[in-house]
N, C-alpha and C positions, 0 to 999 in steps of 0.2 A: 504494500500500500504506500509505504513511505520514498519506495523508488519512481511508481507512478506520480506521485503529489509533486518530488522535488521537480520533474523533467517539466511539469507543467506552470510551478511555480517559477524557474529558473531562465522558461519563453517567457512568462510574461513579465519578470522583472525585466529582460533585457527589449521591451516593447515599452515599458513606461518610464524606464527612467535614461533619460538621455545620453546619447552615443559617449559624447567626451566624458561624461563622470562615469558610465560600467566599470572600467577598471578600477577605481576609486570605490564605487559602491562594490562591487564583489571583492575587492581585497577586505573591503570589511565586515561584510556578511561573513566571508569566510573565516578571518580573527574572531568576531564572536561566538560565532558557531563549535569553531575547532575548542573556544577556550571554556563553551560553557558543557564540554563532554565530560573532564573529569571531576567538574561539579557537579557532576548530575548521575555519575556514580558515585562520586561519595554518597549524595544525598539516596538513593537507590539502596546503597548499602546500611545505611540508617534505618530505613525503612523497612527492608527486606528481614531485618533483625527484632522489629516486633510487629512484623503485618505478616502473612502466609506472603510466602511470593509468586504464587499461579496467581493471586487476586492482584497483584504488584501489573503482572502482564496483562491481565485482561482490561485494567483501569488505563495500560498504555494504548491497548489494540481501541479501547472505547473511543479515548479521546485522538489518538490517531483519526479513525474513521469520523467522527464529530470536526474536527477539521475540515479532513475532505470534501465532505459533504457541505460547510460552510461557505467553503471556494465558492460554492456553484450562484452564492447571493453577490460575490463583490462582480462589481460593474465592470464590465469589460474583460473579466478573466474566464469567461467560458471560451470567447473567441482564441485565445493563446494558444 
């Protein structure tokens, strides 16, 4: 789900945000992105430590698909 989402989300950043700053804007998409992974395993591993962790995944699988399906309301991003 999250490889479909990024291909779609990653056209239409590069449709709305203009030519001369992409590189600018994805060099920093990608810094934050790459920096917020092993905070988001620690935090997982906190987690995982007093929640079951099948229920850890399926609250990710939920809110993954709740996204996706969000996309379909922002303007101009079905066309991407």
């Amino acid at each position: 789900c999250m490889g479909s989402v990024n291909v779609v989300v990653v056209a239409w950043f590069q449709q709305v945000v203009p030519g001369p700053e992409l590189g600018r804007f994805f060099g920093l998409l990608t810094s934050v992105c790459s920096g917020l992974i092993p905070l988001s395993f620690g935090a997982y591993g906190l987690l995982a430590g007093a929640v079951d962790p099948a229920l850890l995944l399926v609250g990710n699988g939920v809110a993954i698909a709740c996204l996706a399906a969000s996309l379909a309301f922002v303007p101009g991003f079905r066309r991407a």
